[in-house]
N, CA, C, O and CB atoms as a CASP TS submission, in Angstrom:
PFRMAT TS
TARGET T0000
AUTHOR 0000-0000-0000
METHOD Language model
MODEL 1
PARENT N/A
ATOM      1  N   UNK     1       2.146 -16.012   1.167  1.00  0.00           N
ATOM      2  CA  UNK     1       1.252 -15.003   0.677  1.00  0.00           C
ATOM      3  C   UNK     1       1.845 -13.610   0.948  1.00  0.00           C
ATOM      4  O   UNK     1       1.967 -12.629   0.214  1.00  0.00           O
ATOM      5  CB  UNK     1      -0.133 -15.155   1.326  1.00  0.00           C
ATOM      6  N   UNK     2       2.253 -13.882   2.538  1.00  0.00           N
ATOM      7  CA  UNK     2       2.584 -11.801   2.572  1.00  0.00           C
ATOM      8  C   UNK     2       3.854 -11.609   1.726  1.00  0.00           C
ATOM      9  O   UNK     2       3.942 -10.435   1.368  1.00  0.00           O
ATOM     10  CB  UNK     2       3.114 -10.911   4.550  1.00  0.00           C
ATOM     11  N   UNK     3       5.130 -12.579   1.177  1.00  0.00           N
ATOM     12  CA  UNK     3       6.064 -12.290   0.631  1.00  0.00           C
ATOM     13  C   UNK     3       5.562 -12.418  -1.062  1.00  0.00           C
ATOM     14  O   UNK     3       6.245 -11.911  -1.951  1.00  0.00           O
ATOM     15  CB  UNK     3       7.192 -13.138   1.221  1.00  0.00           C
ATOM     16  N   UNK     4       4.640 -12.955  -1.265  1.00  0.00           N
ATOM     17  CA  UNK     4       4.565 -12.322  -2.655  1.00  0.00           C
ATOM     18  C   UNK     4       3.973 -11.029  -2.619  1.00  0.00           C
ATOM     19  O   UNK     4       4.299 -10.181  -3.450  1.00  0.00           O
ATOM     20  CB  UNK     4       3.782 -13.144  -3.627  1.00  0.00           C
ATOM     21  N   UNK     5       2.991 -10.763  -1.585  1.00  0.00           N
ATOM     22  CA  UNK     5       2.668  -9.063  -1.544  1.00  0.00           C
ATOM     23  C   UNK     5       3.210  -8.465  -1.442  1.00  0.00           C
ATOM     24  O   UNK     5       2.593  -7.411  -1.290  1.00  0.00           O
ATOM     25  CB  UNK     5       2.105  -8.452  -0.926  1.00  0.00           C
ATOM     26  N   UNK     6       4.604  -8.274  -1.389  1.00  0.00           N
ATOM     27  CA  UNK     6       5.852  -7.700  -0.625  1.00  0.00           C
ATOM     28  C   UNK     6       6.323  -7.779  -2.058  1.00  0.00           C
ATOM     29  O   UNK     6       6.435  -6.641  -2.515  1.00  0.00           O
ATOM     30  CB  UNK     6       6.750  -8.583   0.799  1.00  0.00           C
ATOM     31  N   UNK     7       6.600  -8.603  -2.819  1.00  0.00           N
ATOM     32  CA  UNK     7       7.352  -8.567  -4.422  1.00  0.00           C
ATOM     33  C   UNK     7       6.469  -7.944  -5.262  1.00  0.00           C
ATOM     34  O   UNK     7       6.789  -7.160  -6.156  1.00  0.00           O
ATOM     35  CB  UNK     7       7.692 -10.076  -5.169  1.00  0.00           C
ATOM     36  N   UNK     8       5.160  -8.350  -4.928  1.00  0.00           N
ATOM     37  CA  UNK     8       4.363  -7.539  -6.121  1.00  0.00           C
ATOM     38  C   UNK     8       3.910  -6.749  -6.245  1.00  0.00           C
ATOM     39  O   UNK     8       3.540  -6.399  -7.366  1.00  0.00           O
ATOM     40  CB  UNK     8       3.664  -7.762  -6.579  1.00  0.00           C
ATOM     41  N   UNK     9       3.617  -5.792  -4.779  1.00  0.00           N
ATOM     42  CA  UNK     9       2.735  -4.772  -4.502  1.00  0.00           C
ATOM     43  C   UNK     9       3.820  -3.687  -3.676  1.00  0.00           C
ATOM     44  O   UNK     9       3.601  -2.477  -3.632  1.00  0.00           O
ATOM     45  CB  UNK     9       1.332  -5.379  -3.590  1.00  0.00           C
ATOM     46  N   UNK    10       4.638  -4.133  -3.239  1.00  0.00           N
ATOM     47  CA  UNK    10       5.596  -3.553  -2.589  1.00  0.00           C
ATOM     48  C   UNK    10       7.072  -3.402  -2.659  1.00  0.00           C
ATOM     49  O   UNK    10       7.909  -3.133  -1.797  1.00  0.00           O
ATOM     50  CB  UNK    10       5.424  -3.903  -1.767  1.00  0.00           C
ATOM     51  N   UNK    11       7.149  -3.635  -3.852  1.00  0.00           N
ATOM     52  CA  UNK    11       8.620  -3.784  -4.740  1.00  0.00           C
ATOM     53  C   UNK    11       9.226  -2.512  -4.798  1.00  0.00           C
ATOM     54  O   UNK    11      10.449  -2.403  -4.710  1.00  0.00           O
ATOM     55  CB  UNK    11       8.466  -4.292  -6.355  1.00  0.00           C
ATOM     56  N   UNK    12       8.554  -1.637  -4.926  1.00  0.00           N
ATOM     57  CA  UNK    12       9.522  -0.226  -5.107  1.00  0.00           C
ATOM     58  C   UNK    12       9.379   1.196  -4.040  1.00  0.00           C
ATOM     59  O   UNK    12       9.965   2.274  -4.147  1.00  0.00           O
ATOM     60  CB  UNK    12       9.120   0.394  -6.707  1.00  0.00           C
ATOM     61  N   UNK    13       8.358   0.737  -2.973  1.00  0.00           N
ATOM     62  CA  UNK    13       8.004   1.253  -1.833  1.00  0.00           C
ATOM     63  C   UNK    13       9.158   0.717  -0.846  1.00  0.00           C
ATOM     64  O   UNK    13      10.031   1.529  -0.540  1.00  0.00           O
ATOM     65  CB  UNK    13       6.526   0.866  -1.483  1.00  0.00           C
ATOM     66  N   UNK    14       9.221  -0.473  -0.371  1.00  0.00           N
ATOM     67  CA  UNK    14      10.017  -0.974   0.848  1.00  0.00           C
ATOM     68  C   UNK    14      10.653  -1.785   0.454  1.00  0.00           C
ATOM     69  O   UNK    14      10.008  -2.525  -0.289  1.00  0.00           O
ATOM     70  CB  UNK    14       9.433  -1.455   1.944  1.00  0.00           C
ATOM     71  N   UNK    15      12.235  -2.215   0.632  1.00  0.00           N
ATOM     72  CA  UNK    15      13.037  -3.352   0.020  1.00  0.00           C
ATOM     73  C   UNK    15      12.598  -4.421   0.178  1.00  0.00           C
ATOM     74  O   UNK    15      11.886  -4.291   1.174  1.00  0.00           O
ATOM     75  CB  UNK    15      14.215  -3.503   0.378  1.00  0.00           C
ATOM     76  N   UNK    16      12.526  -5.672  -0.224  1.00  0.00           N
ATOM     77  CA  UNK    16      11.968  -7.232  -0.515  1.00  0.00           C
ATOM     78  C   UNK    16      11.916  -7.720   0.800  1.00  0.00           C
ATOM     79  O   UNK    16      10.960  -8.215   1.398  1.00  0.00           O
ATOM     80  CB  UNK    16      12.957  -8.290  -1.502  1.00  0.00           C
ATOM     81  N   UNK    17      13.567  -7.429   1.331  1.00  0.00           N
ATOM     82  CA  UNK    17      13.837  -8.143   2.668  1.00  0.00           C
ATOM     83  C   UNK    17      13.996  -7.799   3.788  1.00  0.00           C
ATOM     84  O   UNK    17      14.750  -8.231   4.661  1.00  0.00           O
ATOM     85  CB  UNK    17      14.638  -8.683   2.701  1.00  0.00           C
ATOM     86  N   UNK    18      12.849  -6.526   3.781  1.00  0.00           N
ATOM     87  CA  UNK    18      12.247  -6.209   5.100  1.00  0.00           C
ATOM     88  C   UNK    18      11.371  -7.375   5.776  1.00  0.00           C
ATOM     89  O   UNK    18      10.627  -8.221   5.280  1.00  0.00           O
ATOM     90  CB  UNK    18      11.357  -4.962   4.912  1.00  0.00           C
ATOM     91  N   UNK    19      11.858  -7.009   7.494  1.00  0.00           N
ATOM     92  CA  UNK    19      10.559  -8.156   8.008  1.00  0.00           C
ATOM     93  C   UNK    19       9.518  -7.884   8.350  1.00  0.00           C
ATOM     94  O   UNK    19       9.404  -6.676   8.557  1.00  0.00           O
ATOM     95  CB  UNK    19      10.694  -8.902   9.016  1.00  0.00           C
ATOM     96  N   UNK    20       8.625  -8.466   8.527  1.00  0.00           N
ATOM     97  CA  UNK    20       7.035  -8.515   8.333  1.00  0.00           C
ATOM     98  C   UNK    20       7.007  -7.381   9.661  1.00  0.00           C
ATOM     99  O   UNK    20       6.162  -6.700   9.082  1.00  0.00           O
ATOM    100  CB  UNK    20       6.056 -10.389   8.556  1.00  0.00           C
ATOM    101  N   UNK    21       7.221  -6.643  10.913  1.00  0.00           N
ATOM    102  CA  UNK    21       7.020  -5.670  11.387  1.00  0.00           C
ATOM    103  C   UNK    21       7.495  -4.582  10.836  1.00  0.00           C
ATOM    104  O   UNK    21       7.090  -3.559  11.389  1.00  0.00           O
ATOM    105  CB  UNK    21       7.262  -5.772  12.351  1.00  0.00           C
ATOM    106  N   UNK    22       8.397  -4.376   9.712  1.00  0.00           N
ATOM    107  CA  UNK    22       8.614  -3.587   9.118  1.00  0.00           C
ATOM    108  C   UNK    22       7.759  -3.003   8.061  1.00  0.00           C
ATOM    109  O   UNK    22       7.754  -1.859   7.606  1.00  0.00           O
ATOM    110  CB  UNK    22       9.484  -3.884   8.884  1.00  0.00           C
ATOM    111  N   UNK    23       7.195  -3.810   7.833  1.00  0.00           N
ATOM    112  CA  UNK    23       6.732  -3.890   6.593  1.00  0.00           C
ATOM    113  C   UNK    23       5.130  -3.145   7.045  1.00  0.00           C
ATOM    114  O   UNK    23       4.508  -2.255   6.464  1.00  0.00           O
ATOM    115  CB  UNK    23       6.818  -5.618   5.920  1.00  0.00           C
ATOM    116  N   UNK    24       4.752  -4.004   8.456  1.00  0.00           N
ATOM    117  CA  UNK    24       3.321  -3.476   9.516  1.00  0.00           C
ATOM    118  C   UNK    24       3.857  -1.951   9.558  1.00  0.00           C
ATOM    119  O   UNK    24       3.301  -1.161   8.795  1.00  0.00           O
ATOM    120  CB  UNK    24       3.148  -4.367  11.530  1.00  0.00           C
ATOM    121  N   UNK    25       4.272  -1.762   9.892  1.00  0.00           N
ATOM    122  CA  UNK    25       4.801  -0.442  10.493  1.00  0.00           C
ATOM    123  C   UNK    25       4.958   0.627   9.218  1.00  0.00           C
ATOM    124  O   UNK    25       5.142   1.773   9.629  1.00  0.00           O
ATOM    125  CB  UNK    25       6.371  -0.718  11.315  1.00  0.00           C
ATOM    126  N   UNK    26       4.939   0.559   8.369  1.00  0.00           N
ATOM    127  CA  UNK    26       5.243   1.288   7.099  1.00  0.00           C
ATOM    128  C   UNK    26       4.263   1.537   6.592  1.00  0.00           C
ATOM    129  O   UNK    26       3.594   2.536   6.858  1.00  0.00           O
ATOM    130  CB  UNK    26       5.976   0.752   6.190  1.00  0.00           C
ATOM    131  N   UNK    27       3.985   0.717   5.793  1.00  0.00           N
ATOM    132  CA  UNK    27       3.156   0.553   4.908  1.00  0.00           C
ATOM    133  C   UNK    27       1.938   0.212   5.428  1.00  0.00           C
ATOM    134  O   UNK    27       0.898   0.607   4.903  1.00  0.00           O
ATOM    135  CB  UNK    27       3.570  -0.235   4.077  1.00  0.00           C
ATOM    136  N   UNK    28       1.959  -0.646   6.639  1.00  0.00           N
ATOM    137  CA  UNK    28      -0.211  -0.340   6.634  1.00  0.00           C
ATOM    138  C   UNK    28      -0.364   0.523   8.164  1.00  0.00           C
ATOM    139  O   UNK    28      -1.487   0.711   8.634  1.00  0.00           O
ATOM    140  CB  UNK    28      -1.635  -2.568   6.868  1.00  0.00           C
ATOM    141  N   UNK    29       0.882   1.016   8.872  1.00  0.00           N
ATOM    142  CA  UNK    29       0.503   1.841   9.989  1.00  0.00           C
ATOM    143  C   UNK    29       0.812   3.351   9.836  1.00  0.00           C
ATOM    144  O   UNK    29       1.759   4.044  10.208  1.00  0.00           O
ATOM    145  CB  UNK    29       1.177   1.327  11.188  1.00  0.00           C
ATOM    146  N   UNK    30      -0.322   3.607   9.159  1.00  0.00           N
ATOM    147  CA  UNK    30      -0.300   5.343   8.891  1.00  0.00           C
ATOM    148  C   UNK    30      -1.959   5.747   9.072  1.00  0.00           C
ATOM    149  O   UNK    30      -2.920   4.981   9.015  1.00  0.00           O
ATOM    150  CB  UNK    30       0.363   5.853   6.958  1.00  0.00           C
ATOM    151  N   UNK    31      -1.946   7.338   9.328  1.00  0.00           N
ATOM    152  CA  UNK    31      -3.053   7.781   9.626  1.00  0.00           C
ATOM    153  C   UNK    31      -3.602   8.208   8.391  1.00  0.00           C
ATOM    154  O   UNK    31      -2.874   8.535   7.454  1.00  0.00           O
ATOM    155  CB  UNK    31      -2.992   8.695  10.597  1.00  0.00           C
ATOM    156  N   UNK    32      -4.934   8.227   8.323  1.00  0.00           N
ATOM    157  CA  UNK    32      -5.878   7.980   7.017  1.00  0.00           C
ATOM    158  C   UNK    32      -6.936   8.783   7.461  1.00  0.00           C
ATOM    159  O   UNK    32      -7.063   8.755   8.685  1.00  0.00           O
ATOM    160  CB  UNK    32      -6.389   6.355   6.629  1.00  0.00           C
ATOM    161  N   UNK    33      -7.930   9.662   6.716  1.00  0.00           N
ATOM    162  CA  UNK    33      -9.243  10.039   6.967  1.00  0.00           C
ATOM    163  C   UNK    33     -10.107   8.868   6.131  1.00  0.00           C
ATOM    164  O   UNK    33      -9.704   8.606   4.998  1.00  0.00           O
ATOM    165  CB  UNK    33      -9.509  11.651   6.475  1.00  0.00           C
ATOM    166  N   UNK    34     -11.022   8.311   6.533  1.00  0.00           N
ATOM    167  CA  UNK    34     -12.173   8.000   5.138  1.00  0.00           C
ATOM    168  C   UNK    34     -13.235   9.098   4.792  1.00  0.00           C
ATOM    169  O   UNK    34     -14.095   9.298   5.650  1.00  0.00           O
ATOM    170  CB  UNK    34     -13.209   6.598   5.463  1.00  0.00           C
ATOM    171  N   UNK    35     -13.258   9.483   4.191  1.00  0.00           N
ATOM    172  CA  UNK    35     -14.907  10.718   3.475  1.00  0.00           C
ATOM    173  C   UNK    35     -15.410   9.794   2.833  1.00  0.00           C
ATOM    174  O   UNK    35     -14.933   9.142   1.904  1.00  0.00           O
ATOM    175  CB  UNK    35     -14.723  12.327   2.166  1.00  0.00           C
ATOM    176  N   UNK    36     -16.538   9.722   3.405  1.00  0.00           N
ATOM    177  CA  UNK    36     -17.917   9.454   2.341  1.00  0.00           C
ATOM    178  C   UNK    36     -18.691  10.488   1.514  1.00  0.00           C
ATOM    179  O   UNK    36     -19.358  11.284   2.174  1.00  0.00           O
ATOM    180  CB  UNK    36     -19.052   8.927   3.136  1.00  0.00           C
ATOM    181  N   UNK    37     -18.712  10.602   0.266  1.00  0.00           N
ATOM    182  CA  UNK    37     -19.266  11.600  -0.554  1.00  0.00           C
ATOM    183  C   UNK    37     -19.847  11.184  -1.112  1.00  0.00           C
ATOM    184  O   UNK    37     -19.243  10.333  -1.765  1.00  0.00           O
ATOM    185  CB  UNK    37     -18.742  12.294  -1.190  1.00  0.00           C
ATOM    186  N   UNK    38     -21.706  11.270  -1.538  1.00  0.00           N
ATOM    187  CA  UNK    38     -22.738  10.777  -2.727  1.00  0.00           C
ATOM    188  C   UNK    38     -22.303   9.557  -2.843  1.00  0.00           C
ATOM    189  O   UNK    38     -22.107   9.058  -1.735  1.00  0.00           O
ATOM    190  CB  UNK    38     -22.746  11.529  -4.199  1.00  0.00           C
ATOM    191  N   UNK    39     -21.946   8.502  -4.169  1.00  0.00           N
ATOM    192  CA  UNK    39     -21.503   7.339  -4.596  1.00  0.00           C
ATOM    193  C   UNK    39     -19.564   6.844  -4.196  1.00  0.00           C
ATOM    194  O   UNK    39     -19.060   5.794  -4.593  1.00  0.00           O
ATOM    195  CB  UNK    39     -21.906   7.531  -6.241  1.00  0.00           C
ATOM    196  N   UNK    40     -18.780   7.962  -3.316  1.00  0.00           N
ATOM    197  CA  UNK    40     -17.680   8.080  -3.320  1.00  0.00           C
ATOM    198  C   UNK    40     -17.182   7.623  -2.031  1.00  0.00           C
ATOM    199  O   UNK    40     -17.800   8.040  -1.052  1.00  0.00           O
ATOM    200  CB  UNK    40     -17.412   9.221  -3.692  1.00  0.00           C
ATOM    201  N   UNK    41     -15.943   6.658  -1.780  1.00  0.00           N
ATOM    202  CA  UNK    41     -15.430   6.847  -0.296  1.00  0.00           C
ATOM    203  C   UNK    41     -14.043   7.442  -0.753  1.00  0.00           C
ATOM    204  O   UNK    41     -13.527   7.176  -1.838  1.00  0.00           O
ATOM    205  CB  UNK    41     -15.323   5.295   0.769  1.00  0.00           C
ATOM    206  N   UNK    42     -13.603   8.119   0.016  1.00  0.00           N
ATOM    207  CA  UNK    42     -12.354   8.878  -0.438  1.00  0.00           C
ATOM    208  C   UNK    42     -11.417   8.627   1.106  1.00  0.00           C
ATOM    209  O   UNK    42     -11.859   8.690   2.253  1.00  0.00           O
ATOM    210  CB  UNK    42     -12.768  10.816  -0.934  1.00  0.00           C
ATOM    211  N   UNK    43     -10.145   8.359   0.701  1.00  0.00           N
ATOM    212  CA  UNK    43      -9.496   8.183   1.498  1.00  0.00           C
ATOM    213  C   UNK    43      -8.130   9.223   1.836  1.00  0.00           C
ATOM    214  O   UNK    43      -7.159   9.050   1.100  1.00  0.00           O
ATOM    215  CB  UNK    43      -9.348   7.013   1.234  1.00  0.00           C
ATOM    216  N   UNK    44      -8.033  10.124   2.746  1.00  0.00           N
ATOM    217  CA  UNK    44      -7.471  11.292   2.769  1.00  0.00           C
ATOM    218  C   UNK    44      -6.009  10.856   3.541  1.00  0.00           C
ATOM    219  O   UNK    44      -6.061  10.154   4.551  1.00  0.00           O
ATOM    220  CB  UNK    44      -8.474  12.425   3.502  1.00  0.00           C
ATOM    221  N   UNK    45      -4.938  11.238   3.091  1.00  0.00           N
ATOM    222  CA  UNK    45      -3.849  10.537   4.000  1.00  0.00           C
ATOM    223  C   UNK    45      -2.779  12.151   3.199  1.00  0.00           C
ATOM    224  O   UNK    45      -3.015  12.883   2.238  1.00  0.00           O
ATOM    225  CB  UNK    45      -3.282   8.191   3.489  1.00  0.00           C
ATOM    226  N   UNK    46      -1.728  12.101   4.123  1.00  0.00           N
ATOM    227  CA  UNK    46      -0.994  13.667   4.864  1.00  0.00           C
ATOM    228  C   UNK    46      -0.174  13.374   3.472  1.00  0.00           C
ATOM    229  O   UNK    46      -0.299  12.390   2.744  1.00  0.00           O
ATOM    230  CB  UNK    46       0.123  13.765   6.912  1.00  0.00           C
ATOM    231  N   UNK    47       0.851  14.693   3.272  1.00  0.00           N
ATOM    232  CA  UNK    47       1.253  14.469   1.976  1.00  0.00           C
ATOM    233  C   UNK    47       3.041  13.846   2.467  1.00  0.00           C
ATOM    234  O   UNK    47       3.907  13.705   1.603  1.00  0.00           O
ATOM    235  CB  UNK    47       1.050  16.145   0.886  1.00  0.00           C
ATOM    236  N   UNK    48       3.331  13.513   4.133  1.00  0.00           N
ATOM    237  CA  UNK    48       4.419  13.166   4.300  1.00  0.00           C
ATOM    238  C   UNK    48       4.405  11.041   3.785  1.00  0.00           C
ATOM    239  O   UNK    48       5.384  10.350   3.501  1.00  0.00           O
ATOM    240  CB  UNK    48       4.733  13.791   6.026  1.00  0.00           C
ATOM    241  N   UNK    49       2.857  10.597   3.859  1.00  0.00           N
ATOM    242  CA  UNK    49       2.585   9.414   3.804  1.00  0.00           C
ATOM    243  C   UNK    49       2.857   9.346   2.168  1.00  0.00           C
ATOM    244  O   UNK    49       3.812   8.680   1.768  1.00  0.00           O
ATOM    245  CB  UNK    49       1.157   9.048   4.458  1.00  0.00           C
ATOM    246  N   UNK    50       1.993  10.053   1.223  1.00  0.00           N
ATOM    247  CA  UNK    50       2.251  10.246  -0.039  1.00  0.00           C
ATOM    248  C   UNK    50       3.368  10.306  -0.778  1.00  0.00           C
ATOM    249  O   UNK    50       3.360   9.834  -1.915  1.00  0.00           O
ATOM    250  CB  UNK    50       1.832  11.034  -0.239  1.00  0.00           C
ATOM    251  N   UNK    51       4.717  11.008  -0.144  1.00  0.00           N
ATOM    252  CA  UNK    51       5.643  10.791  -0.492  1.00  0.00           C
ATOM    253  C   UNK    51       6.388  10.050   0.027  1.00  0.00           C
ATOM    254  O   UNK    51       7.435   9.956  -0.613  1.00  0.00           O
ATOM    255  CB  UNK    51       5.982  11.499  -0.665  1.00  0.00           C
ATOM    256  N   UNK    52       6.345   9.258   1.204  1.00  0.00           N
ATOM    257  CA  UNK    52       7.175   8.454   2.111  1.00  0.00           C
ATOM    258  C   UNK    52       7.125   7.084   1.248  1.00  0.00           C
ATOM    259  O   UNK    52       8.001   6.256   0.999  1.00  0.00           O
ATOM    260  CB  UNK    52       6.545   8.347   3.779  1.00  0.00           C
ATOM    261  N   UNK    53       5.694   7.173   0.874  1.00  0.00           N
ATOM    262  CA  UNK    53       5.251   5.324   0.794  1.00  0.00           C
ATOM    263  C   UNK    53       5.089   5.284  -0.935  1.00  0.00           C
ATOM    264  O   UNK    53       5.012   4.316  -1.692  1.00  0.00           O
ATOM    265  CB  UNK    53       3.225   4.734   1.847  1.00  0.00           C
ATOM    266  N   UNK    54       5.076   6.641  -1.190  1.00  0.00           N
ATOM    267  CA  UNK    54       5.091   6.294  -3.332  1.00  0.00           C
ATOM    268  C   UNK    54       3.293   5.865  -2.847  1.00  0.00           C
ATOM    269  O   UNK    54       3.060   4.665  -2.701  1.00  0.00           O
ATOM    270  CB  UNK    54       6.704   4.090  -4.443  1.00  0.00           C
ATOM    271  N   UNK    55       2.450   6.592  -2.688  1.00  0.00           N
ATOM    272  CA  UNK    55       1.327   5.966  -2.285  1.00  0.00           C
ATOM    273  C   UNK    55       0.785   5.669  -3.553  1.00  0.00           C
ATOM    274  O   UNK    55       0.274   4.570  -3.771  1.00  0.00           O
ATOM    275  CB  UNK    55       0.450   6.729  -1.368  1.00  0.00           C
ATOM    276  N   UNK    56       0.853   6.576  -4.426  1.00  0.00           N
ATOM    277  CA  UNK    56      -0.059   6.610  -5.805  1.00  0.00           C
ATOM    278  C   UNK    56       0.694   5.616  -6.164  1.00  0.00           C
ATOM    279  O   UNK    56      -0.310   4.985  -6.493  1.00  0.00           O
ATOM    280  CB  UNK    56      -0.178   7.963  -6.908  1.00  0.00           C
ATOM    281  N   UNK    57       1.629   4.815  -6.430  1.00  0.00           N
ATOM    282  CA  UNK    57       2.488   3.709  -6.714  1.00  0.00           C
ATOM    283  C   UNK    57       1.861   2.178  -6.172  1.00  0.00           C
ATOM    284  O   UNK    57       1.594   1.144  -6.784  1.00  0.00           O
ATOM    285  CB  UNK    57       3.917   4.077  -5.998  1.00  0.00           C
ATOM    286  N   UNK    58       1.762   2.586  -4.652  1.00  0.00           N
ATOM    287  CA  UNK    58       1.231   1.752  -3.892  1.00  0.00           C
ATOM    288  C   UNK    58      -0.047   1.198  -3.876  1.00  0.00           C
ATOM    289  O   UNK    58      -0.295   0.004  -3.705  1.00  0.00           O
ATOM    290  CB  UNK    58       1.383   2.140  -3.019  1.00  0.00           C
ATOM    291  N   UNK    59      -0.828   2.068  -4.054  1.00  0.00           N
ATOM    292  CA  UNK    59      -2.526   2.151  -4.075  1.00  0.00           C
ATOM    293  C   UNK    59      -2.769   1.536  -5.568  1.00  0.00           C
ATOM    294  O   UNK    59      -3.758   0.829  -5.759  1.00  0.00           O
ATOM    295  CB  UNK    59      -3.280   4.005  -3.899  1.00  0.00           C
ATOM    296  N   UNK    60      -1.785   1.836  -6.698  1.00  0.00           N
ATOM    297  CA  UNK    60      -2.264   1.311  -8.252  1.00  0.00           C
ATOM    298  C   UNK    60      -1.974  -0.211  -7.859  1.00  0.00           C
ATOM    299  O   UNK    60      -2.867  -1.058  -7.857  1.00  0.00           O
ATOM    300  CB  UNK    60      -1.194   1.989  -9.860  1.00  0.00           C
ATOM    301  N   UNK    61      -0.806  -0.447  -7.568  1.00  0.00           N
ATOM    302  CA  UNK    61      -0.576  -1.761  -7.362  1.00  0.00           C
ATOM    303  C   UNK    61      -1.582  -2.676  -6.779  1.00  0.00           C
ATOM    304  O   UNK    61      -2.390  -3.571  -7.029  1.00  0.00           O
ATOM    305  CB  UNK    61       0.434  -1.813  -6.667  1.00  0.00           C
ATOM    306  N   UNK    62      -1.120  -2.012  -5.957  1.00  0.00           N
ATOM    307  CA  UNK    62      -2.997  -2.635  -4.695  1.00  0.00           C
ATOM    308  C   UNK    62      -3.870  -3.063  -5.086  1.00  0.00           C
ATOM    309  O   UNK    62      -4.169  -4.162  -4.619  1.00  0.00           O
ATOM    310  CB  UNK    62      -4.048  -1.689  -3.920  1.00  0.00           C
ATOM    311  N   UNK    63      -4.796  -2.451  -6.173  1.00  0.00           N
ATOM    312  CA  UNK    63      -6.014  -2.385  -6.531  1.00  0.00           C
ATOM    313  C   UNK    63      -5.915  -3.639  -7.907  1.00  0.00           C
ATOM    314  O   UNK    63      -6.945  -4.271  -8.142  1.00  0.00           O
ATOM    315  CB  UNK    63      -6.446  -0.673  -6.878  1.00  0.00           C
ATOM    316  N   UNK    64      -5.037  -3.838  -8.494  1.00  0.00           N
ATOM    317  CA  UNK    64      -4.533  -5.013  -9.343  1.00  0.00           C
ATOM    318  C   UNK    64      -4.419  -6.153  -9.494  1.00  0.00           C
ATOM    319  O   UNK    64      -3.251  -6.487  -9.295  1.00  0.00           O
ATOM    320  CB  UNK    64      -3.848  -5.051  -9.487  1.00  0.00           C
ATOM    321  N   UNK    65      -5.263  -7.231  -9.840  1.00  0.00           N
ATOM    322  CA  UNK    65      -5.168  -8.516  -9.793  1.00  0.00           C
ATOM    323  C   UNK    65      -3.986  -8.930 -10.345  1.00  0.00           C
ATOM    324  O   UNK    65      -3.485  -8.444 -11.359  1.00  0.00           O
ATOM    325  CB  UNK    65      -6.178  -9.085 -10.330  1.00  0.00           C
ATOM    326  N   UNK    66      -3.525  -9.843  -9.675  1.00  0.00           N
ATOM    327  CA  UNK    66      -2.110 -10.550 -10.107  1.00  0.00           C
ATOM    328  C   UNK    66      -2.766 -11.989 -10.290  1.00  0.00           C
ATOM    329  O   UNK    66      -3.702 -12.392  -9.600  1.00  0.00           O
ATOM    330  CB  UNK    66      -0.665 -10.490  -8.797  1.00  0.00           C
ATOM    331  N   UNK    67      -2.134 -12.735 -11.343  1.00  0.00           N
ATOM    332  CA  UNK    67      -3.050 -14.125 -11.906  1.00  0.00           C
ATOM    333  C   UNK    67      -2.060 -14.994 -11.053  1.00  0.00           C
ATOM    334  O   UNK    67      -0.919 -14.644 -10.753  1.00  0.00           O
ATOM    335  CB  UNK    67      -3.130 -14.576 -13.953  1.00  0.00           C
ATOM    336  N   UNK    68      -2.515 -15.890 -10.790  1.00  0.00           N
ATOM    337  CA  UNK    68      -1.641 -16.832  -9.902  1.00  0.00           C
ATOM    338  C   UNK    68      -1.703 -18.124 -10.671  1.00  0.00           C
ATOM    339  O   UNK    68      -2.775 -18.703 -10.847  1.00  0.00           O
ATOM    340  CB  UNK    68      -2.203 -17.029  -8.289  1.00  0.00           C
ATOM    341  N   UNK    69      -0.325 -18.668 -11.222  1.00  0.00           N
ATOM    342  CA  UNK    69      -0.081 -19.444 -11.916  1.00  0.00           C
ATOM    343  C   UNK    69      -0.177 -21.169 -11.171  1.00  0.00           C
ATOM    344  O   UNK    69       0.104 -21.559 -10.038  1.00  0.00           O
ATOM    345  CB  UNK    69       1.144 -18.886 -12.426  1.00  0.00           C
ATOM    346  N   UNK    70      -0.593 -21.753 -12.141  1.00  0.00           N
ATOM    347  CA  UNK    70      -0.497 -23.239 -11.140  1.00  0.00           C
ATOM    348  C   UNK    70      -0.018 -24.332 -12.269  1.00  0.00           C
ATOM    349  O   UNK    70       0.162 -25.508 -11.952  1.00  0.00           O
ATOM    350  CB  UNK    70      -2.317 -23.835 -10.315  1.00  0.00           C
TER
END
């Protein structure tokens, strides 16, 4: 499971054959605000994370169902 998240969600953020503390450490260990606004949660993160991690890259991916073939 985490190496297809790593090909599909994390393909152009961190190389394939990083290892799984690398991968902790990058990509899900960064500092974040959450805001709650009216109907909104907003998630506030520094603009060194934004460009480090391709976040807007990262976050589209994220949010994307991938169909899992059988």
């Amino acid at each position: 499971m985490f190496e297809t998240y790593k090909e599909d969600v994390l393909e152009k953020v961190i190389p394939i054959g990083s290892y799984a503390a690398t991968v902790r450490r990058k990509a899900l260990n960064f500092s974040a605000k959450i805001i709650g606004t009216g109907r909104q949660l907003i998630l506030k993160v520094t603009q060194g994370v934004m460009d480090n991690l391709q976040f807007d890259i990262f976050w589209k991916r994220s949010q994307k169902t991938i169909p899992i073939i059988i």
